[in-house]
FISE-903750 format. One record per atom (N, C-alpha, C, O, CB): atom name; x, y, z. Coordinates in steps of 0.05 Angstrom, whole numbers. Glycine has a CB too. Example, Ala and Ser with C-alpha at 12.3 -4.5 7.8 and 13.67 -1.06 7.14 Angstrom:
2
 at     xx     yy     zz
  N    264   -114    156
 CA    246    -90    156
  C    264    -66    156
  O    285    -66    169
 CB    226    -89    181
  N    257    -45    142
 CA    273    -21    143
  C    258      1    157
  O    268     23    161
 CB    282    -12    114
//
This chain:
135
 at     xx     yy     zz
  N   2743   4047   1767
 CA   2715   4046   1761
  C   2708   4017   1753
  O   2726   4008   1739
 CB   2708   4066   1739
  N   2687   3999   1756
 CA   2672   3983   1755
  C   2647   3982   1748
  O   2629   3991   1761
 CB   2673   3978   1770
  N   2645   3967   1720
 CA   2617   3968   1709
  C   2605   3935   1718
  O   2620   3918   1727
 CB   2618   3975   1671
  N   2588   3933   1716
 CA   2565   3903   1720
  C   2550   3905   1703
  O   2536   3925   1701
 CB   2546   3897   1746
  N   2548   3881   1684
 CA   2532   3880   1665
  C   2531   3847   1668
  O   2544   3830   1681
 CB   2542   3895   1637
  N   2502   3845   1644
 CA   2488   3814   1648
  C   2496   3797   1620
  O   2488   3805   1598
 CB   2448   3816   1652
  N   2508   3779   1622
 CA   2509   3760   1593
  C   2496   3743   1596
  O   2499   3731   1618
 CB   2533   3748   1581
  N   2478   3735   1580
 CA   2464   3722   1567
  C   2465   3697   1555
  O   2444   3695   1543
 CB   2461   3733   1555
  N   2482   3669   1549
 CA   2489   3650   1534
  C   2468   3641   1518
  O   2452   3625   1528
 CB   2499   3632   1547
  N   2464   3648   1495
 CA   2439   3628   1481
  C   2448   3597   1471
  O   2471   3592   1463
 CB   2427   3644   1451
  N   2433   3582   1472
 CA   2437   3552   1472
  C   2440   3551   1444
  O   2453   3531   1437
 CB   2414   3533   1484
  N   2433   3565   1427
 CA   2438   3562   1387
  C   2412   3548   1381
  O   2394   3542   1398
 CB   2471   3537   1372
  N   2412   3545   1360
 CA   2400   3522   1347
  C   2398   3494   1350
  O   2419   3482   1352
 CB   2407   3521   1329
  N   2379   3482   1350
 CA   2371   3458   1364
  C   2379   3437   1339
  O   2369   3440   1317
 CB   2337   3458   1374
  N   2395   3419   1343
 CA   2403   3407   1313
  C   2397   3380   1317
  O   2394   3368   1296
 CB   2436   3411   1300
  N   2395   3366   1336
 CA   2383   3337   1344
  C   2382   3331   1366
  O   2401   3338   1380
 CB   2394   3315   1335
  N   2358   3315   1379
 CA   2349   3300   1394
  C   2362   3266   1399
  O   2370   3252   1380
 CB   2325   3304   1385
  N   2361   3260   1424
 CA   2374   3235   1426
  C   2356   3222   1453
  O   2352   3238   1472
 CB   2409   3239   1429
  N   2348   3196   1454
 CA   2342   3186   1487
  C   2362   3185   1501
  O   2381   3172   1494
 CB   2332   3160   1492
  N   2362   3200   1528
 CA   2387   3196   1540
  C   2381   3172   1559
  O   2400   3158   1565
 CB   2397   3223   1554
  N   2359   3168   1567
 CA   2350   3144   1584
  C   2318   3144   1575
  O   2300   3161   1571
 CB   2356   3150   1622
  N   2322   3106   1571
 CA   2292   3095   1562
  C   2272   3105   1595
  O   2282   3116   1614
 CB   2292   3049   1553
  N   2243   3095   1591
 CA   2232   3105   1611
  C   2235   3075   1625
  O   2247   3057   1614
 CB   2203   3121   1606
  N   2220   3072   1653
 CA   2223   3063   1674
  C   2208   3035   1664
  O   2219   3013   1660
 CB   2213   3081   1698
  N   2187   3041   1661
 CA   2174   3015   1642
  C   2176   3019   1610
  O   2173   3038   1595
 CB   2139   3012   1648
  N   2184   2987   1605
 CA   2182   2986   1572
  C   2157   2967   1569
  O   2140   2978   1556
 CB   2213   2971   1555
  N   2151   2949   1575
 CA   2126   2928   1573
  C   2112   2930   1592
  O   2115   2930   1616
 CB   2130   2900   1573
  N   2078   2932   1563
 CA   2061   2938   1575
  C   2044   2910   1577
  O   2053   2891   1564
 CB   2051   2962   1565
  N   2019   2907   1594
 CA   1994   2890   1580
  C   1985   2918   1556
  O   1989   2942   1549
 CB   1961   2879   1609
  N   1966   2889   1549
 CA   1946   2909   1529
  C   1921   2920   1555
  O   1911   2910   1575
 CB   1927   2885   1495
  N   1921   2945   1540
 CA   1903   2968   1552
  C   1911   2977   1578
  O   1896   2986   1596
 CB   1876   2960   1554
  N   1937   2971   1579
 CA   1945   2993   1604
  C   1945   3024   1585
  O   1936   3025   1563
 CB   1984   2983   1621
  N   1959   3049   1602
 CA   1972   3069   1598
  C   2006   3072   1595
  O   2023   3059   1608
 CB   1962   3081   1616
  N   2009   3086   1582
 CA   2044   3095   1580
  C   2049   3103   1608
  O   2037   3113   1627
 CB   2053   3124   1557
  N   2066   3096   1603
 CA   2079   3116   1639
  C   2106   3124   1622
  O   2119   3106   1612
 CB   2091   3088   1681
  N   2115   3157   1620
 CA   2141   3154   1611
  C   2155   3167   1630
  O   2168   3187   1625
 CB   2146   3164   1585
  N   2150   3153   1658
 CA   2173   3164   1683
  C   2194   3153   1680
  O   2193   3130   1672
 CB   2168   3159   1712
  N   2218   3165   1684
 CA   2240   3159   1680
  C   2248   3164   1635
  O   2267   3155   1622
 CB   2240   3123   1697
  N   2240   3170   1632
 CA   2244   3172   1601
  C   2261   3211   1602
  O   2253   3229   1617
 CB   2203   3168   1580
  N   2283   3214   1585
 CA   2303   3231   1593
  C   2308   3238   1557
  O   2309   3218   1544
 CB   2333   3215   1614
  N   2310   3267   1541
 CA   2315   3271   1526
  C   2337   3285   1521
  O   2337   3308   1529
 CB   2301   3274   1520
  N   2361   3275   1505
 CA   2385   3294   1508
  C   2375   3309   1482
  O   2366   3298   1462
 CB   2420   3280   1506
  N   2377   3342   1487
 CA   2382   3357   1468
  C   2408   3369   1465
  O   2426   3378   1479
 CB   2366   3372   1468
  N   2404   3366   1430
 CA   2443   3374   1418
  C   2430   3403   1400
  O   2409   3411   1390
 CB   2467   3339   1386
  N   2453   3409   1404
 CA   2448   3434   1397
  C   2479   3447   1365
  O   2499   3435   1358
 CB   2451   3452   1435
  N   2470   3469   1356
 CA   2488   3467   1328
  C   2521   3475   1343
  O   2542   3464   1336
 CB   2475   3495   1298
  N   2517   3497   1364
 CA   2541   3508   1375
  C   2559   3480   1388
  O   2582   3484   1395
 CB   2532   3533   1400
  N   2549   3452   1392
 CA   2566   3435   1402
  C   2566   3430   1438
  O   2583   3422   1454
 CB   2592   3446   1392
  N   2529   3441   1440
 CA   2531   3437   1469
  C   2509   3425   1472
  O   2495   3424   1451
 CB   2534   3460   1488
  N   2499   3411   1498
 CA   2474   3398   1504
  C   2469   3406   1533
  O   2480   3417   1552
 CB   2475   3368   1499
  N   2439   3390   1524
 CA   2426   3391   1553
  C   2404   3365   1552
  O   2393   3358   1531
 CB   2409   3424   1561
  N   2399   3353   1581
 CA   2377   3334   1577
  C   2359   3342   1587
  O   2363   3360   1604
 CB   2380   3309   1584
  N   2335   3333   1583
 CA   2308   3344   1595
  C   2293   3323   1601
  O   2296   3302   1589
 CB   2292   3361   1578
  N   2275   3325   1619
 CA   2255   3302   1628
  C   2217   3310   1627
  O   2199   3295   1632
 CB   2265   3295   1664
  N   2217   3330   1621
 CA   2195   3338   1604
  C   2190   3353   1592
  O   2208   3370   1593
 CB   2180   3338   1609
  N   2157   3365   1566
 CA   2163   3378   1553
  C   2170   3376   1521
  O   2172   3393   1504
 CB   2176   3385   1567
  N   2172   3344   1521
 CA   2176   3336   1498
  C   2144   3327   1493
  O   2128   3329   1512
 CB   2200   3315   1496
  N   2134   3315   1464
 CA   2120   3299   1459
  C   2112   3272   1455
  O   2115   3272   1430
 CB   2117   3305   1450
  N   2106   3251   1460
 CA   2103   3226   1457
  C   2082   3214   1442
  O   2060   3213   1453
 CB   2103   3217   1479
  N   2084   3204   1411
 CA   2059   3188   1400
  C   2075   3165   1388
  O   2099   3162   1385
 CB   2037   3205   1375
  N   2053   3149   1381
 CA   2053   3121   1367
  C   2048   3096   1386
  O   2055   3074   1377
 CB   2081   3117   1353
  N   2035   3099   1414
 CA   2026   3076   1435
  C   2014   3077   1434
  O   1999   3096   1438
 CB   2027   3069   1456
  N   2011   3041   1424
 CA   1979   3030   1405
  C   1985   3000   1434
  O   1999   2979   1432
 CB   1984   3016   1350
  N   1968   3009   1458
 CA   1966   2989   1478
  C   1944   2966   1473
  O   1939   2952   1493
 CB   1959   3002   1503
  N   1932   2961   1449
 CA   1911   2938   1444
  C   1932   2927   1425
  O   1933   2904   1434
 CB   1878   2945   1431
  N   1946   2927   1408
 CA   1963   2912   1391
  C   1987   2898   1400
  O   2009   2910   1405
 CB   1969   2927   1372
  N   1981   2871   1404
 CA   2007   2859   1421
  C   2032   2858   1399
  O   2031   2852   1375
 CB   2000   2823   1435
  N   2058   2866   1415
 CA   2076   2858   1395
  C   2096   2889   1401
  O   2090   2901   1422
 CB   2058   2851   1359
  N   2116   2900   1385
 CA   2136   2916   1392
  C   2130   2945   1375
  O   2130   2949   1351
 CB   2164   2900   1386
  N   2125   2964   1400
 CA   2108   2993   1395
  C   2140   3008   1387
  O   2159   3009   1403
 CB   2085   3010   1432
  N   2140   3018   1363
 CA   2163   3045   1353
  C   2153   3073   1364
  O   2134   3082   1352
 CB   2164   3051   1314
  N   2162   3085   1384
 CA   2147   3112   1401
  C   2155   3126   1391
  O   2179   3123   1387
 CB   2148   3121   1429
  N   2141   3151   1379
 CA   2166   3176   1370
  C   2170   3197   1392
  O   2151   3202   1407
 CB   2156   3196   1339
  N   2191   3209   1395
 CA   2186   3232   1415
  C   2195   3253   1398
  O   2214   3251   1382
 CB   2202   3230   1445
  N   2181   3275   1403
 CA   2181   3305   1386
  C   2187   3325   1407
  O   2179   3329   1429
 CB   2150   3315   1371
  N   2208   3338   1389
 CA   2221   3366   1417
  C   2225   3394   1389
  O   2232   3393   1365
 CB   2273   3353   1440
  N   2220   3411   1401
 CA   2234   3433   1379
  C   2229   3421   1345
  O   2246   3427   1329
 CB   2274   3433   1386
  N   2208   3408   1337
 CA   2215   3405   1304
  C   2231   3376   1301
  O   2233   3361   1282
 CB   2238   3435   1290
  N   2242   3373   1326
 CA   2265   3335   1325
  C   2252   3327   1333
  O   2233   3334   1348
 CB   2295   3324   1340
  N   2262   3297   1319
 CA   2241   3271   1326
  C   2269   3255   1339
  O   2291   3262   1333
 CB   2221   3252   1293
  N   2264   3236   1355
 CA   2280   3205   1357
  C   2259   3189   1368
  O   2237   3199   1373
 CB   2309   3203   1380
  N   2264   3159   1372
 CA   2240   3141   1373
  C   2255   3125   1404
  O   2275   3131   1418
 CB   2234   3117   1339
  N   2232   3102   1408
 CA   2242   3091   1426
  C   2225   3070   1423
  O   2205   3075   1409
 CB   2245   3103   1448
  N   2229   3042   1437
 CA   2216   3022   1431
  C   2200   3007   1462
  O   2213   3008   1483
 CB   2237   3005   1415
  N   2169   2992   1461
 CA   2167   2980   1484
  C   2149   2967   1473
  O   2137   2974   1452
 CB   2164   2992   1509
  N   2146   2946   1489
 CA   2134   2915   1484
  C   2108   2917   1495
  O   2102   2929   1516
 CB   2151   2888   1500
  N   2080   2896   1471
 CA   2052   2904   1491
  C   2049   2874   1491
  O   2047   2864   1469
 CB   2020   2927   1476
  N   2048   2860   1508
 CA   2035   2836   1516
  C   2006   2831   1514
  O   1991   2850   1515
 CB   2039   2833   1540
  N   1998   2808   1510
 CA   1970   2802   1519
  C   1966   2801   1547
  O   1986   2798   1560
 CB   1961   2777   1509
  N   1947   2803   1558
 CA   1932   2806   1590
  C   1910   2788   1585
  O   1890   2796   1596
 CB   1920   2840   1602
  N   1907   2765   1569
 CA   1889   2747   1569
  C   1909   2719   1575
  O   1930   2712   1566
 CB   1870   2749   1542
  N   1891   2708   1592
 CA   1914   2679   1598
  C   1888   2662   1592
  O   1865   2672   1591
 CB   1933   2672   1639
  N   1895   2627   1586
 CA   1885   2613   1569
  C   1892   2589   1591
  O   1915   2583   1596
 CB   1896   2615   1536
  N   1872   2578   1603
 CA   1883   2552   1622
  C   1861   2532   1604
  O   1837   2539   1600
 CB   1878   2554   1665
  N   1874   2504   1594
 CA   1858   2481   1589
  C   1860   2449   1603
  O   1878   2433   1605
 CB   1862   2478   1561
  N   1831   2448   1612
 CA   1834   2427   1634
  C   1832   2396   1621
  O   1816   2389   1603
 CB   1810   2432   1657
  N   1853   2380   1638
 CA   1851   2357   1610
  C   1831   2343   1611
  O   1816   2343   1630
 CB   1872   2336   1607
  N   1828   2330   1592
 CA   1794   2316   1581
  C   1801   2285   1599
  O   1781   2273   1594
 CB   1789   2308   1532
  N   1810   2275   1609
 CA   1816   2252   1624
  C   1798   2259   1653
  O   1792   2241   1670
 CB   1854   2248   1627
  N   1793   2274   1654
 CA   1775   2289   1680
  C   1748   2288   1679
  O   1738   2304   1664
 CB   1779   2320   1682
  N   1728   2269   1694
 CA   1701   2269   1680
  C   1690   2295   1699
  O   1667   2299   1691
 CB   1682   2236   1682
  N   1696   2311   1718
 CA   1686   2324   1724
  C   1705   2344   1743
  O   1717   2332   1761
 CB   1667   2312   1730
  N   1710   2373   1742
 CA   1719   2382   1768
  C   1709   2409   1782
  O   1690   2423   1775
 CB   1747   2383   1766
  N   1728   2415   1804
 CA   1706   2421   1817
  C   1725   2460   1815
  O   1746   2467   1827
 CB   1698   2398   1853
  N   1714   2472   1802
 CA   1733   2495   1797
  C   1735   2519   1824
  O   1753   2536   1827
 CB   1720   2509   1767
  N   1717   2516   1839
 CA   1712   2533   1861
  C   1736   2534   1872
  O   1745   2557   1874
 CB   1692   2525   1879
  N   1753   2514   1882
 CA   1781   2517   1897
  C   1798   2531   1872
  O   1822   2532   1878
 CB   1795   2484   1909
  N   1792   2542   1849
 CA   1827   2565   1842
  C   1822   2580   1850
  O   1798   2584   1857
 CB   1841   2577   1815
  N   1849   2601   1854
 CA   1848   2615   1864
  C   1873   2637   1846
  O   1896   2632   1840
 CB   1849   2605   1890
  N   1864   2651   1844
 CA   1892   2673   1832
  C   1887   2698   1851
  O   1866   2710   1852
 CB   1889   2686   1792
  N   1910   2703   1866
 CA   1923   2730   1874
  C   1885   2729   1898
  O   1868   2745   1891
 CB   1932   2762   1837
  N   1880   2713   1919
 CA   1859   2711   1927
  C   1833   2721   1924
  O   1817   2732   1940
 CB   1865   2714   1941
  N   1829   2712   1889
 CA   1801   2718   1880
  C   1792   2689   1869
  O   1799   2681   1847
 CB   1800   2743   1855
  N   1775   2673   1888
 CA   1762   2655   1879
  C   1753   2652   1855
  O   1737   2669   1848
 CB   1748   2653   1891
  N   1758   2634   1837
 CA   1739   2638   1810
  C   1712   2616   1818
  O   1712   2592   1823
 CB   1760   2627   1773
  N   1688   2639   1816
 CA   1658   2612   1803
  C   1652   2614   1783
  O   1634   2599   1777
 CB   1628   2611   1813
  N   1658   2626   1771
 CA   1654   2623   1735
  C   1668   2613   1716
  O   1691   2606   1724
 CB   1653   2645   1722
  N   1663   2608   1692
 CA   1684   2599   1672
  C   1701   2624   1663
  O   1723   2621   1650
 CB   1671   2585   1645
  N   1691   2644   1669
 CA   1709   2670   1653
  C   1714   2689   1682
  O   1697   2686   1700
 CB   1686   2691   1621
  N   1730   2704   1686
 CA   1736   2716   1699
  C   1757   2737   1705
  O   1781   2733   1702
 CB   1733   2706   1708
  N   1748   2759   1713
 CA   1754   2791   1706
  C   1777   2795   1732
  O   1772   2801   1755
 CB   1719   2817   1709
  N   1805   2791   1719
 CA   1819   2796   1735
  C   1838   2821   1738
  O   1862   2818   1741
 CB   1827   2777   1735
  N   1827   2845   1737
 CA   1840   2874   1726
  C   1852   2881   1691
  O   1838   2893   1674
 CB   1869   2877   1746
  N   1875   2873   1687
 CA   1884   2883   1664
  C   1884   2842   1654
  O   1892   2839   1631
 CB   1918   2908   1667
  N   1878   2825   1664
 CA   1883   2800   1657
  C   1858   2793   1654
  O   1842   2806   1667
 CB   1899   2783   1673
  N   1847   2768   1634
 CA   1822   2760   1623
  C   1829   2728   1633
  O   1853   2723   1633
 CB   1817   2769   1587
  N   1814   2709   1640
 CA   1822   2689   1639
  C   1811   2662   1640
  O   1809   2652   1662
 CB   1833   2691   1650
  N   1804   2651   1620
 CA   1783   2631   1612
  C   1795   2598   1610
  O   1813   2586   1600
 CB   1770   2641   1582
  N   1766   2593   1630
 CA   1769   2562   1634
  C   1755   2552   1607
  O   1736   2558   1592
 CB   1752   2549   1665
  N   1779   2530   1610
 CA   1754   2505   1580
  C   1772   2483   1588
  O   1785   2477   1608
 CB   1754   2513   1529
  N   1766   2472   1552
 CA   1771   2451   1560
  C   1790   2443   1524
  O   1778   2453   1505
 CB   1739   2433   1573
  N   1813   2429   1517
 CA   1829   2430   1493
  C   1812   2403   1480
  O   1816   2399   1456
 CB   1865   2426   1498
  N   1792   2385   1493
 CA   1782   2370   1475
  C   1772   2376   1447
  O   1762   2398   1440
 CB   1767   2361   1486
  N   1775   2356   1430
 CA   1766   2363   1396
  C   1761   2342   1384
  O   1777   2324   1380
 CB   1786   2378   1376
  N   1730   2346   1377
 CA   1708   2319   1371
  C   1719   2314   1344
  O   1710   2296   1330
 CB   1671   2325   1371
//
């Protein structure tokens, strides 16, 4: 005689969280979005087993207007662990030297967008002509 029956393994109690892989991008400009593709969470568990996951968790603390190094927390089950990524400025600063009595700005060119203005809107980059003279 032959019985069939179903077991069940429960994973236990969830006892810590770990990054198993940072995400794909760490540095941002300011005022982009997070992208956390490629970002991988190992969960540990009390019985001494794991598993990693790639979503499903939570992500706060990306502050994309403050340049300088963002602490991310990620939240799973009640666990926290963090992770770190860099926000750059997206404003660039060109100064033309004062030895120049005049020029003629129409020929720059970035990524083939003519500039005719002194300021100009280049997606996530800001980028202003002057001049470093100081009377």
């Amino acid at each position: 005689m032959t019985d069939t029956f179903e077991v069940t393994v429960a994973e236990g109690e969830l006892s810590s969280i770990e990054i198993a892989s940072n995400p794909s991008k760490t540095t941002y400009f300011t005022g982009e979005q997070l992208d956390t593709s490629g970002l991988s969470v190992k969960l540990n568990y009390a019985n001494g087993s794991s598993k990693t996951i790639t979503d499903g968790f939570d992500v706060s603390g990306f502050d994309n207007q403050t340049v300088g190094t963002n602490t991310l927390t990620v939240s799973y089950g009640g666990k926290t662990t963090t992770f770190t990524v860099t926000i750059v400025s997206s404003e660039l600063t060109s100064y033309v030297n004062d030895d120049f009595e005049s020029y003629d700005d129409s020929q720059i060119t970035i990524k083939s967008q003519t500039l005719t203005e002194q300021n100009q809107d280049l997606g996530p980059f800001k980028l202003t002509l002057g001049t470093n003279k100081q009377n």
